[in-house]
C-alpha positions in Angstrom: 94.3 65.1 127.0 97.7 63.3 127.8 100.5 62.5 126.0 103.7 60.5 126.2 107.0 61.9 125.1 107.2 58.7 123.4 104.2 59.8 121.6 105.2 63.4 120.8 108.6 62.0 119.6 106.5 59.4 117.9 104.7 62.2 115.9 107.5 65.0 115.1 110.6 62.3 114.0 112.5 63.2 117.2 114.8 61.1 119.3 114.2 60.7 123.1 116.8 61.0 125.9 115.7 60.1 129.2 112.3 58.9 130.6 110.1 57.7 127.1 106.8 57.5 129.6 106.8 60.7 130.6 103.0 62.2 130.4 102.3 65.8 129.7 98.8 67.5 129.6 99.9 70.5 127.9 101.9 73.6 126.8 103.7 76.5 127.9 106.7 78.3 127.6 110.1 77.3 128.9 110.6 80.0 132.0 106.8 78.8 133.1 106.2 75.6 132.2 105.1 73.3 135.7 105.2 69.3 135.9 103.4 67.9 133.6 103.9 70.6 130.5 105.6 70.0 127.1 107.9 73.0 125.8 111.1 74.0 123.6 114.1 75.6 123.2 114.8 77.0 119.7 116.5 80.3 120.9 119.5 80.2 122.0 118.7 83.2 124.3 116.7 80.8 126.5 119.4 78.0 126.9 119.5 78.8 131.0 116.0 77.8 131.5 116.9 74.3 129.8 118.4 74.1 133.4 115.5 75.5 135.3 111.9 74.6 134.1 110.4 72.3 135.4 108.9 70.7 132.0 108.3 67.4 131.8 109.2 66.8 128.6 111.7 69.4 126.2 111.8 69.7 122.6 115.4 70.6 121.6 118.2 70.8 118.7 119.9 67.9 117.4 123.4 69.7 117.8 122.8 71.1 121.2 125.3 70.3 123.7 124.3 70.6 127.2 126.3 72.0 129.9 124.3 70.7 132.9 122.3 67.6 133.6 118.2 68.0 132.7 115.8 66.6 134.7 113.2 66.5 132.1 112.5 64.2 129.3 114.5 65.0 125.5 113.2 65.1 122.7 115.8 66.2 119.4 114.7 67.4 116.5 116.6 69.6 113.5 114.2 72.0 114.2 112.8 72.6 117.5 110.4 75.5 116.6 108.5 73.6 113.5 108.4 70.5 115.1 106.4 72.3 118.2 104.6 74.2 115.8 103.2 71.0 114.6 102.6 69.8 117.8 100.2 72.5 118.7 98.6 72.4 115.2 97.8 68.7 115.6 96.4 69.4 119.6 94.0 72.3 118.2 92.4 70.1 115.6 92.0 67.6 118.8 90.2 69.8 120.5 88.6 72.4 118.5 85.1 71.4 116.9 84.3 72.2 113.5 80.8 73.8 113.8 78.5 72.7 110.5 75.1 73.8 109.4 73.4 77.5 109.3 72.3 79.0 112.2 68.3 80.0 112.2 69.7 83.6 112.7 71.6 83.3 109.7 70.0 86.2 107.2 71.1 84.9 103.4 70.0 85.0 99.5 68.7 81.8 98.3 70.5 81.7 95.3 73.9 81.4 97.3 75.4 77.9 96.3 76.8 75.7 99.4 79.0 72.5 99.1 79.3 70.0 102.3 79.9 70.9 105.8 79.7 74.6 105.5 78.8 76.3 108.6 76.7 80.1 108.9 77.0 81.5 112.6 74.0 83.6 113.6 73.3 87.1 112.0 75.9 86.1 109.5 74.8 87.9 106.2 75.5 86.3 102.8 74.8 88.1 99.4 73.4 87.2 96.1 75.3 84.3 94.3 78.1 83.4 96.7 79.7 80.5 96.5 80.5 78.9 99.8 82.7 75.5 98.9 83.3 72.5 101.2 83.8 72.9 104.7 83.7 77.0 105.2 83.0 78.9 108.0 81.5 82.3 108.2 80.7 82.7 112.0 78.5 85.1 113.6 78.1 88.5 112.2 80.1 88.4 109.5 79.3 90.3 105.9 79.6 88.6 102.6 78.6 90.9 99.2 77.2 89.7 96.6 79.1 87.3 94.1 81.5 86.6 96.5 83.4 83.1 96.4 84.8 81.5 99.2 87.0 78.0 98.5 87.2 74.9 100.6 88.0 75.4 104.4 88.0 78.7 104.7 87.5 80.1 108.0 85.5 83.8 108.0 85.9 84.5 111.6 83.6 87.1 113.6 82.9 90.7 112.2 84.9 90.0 109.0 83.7 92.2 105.8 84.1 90.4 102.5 82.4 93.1 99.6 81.0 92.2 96.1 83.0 90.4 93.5 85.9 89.6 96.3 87.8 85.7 95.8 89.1 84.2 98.6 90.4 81.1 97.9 90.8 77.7 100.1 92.1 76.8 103.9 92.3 80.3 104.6 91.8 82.1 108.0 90.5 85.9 107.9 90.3 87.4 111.6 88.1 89.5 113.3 87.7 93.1 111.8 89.4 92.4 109.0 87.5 94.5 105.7 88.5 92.8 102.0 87.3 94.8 99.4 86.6 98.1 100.3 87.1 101.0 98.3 91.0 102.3 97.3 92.0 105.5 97.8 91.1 107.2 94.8 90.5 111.0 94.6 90.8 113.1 91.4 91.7 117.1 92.4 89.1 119.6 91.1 90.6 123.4 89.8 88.3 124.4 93.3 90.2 122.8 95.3 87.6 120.0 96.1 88.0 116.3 95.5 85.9 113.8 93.0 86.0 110.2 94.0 87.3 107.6 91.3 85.1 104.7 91.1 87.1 101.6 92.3 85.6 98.9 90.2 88.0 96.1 90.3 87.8 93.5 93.6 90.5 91.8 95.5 91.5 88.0 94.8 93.3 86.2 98.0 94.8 82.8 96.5 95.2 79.7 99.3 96.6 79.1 102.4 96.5 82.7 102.9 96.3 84.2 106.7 95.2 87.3 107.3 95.0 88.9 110.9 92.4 91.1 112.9 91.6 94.6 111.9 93.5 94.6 108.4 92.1 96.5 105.7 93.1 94.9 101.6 91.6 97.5 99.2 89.8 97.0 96.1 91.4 97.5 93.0 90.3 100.5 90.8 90.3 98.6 88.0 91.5 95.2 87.8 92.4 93.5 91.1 94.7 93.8 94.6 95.9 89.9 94.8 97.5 88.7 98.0 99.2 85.1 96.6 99.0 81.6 97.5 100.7 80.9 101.6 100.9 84.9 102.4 101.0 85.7 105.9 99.6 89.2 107.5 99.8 90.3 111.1 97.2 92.4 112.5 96.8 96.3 111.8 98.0 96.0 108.1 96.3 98.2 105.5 97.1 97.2 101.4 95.9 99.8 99.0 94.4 99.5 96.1 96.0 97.1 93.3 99.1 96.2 95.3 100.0 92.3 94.3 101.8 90.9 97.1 103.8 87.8 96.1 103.8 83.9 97.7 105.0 83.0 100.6 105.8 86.5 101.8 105.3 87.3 105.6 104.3 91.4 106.5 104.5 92.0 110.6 102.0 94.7 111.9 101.0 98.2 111.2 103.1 98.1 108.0 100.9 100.0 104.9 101.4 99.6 101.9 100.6 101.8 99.1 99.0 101.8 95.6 100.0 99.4 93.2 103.4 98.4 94.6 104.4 94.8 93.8 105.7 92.8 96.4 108.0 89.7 95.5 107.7 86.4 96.6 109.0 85.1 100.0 109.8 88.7 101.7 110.1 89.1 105.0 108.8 92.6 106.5 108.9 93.8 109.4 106.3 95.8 111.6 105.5 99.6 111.0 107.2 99.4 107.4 105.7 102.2 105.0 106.0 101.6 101.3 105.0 104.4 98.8 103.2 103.4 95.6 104.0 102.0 92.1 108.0 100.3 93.2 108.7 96.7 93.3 110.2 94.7 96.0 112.8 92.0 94.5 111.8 88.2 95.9 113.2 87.8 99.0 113.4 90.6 100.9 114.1 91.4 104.2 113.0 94.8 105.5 113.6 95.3 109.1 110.8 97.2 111.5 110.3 100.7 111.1 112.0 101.2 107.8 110.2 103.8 105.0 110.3 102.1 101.5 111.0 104.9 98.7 112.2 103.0 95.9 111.9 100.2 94.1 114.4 97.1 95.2 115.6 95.2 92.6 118.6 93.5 94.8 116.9 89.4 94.9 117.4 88.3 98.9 118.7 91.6 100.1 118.2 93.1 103.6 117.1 97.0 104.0 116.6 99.0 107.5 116.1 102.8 108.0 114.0 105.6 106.1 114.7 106.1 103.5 115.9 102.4 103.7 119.7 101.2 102.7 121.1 97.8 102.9 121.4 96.5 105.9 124.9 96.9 106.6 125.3 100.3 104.9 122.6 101.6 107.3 124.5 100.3 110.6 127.4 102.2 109.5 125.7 105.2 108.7 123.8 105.1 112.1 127.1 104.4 113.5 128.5 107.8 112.4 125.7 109.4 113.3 126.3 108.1 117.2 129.8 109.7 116.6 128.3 113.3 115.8 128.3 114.6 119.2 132.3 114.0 119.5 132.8 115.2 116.3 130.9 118.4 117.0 133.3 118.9 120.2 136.7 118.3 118.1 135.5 120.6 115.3 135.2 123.1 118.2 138.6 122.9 119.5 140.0 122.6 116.7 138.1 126.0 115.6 139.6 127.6 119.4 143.2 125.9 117.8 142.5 128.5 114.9 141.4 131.6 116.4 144.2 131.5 118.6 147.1 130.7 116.0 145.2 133.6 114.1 145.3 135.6 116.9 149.0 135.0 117.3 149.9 135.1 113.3 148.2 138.8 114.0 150.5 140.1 116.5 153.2 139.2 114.5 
């Protein structure tokens, strides 16, 4: 598949500088790309390979100034990364087909309710009274409980685990691995010592345009529901306990958990490996760099938080910066103790 950068310039709003007939026939990043590949520069860290690759055409700010000449075809945008993010959106509709129909293999209740275009992969399962709307995919071996609905669009990828009563709602994409719906973690301690299990009777709701990545596990509610809002994003390796309500528009990197019915506000920003303990709310907003431990609740709208136990941002810098400083601390504190034996020694003698 080709493409002009007139085209691509066409297509994103940009403006061209240099050669409008240049043909690519495909992507790759700046420090690889070869003749005949379309890239971008939205980092500024990469600004030397603007001088290097050998792209045909380039994607590229509005206000950059170049220091060199480039032999490769401009295109300016305002914003380099969403117009290429739009490119490659529109090229993997181009050439991804949208599989329709159930398989043969397919093992499902009759009373399951299917609108147009809905595809079942082989040794899919679907449960009792599931509703499968317009144009969803459940590919091969994936699980859907009983009374499960799925909206328009949807895309169930391989191995995914939907239980009973779980909503998921339209033009979403669940990876492989991923389990919705599976039982919180909910243990009552017995005077022996032992544990009873708590019955987790609520479900998890997932709203639209919702993206959920391989191998996360969302937890059942016990009573009640876990909701994960309209546009959320998760990375892979995420685990959400049971009634946790995360927020729109809010993007969690991986390996972060997140425990029992915290609230998470509305476009957050969390890093990977964050830890959250249970029943605090994160103001809208947030921005919680990798690693931190979450041990309160953050009311600050639009802050930014690092360590564990997190601080603001900035507070948290200095602090590490004084920690850096221990070391010479520790080896003035012990001259300066020598200082006082001595002048103690002396005072003595006197």
């Amino acid at each position: 598949m080709e493409f002009t950068a007139q085209e691509i310039a066409n297509f994103v709003e940009g403006t061209i500088e240099g050669n409008p007939q240049a043909v690519v026939r495909n992507f790759a990043r700046i420090e690889q790309a070869q003749k005949g590949c379309l890239s971008f520069m939205a980092n500024p860290k990469y600004e030397d390979h603007l001088y290097t690759t050998e792209a045909s055409v380039l994607i590229i700010a509005d206000n950059l100034e170049l220091k060199h000449p480039i032999a490769a075809s401009l295109i300016r945008v305002p914003d380099p990364y969403a117009a290429f993010a739009r490119l490659l959106k529109e090229y993997n509709q181009r050439i991804t087909e949208n599989p329709s129909g159930i398989h043969q293999d397919a093992i499902f209740d009759d009373s399951i309710i299917c609108g147009n275009d809905v595809y079942i992969g082989p040794l899919a399962y679907i449960g009792k009274d599931v509703i499968l709307e317009e144009g969803v995919q459940i590919h091969p071996q994936a699980y859907v409980g009983d009374n499960v609905r799925i909206g328009k669009n949807t895309i169930i990828h391989t191995g995914v685990k939907i239980y009973h009563q779980c909503q998921v709602g339209s033009h979403c994409i669940l990876h492989a691995g991923t389990v919705i719906g599976s039982d919180g973690f909910g243990f009552a301690p017995n005077p022996d010592g032992t544990f009873s299990k708590v019955p987790q009777i609520g479900n998890v709701v997932i709203g639209n345009e919702v993206e959920i990545g391989s191998n996360c596990s969302v937890d059942r509610a016990t009573m009640g529901s876990t909701i994960i809002k309209d546009g959320v994003k998760l990375d892979n390796l995420i685990q959400v306990a049971h009634n946790v309500i995360i927020e729109e528009n809010t993007v969690i990197a991986a390996q972060t958990g997140i425990s029992g019915s915290t609230e998470i506000g509305p476009n957050c920003m969390i890093g990977g490996q964050v830890g959250f303990v249970g029943h605090i709310k994160i103001a809208k907003g947030s921005k919680i760099n990798a690693q931190s431990g979450i041990t309160k609740t953050i009311k600050k709208v639009n802050s930014a938080w690092n360590g564990t136990p997190a601080r603001e941002f900035r507070e948290s810098y200095k602090t590490m910066a004084h920690v850096q400083q221990i070391p010479q601390l520790k080896e003035q504190i012990k001259m300066m103790q020598a200082q006082l034996d001595a002048l103690k020694e002396l005072l003595e003698e006197k």
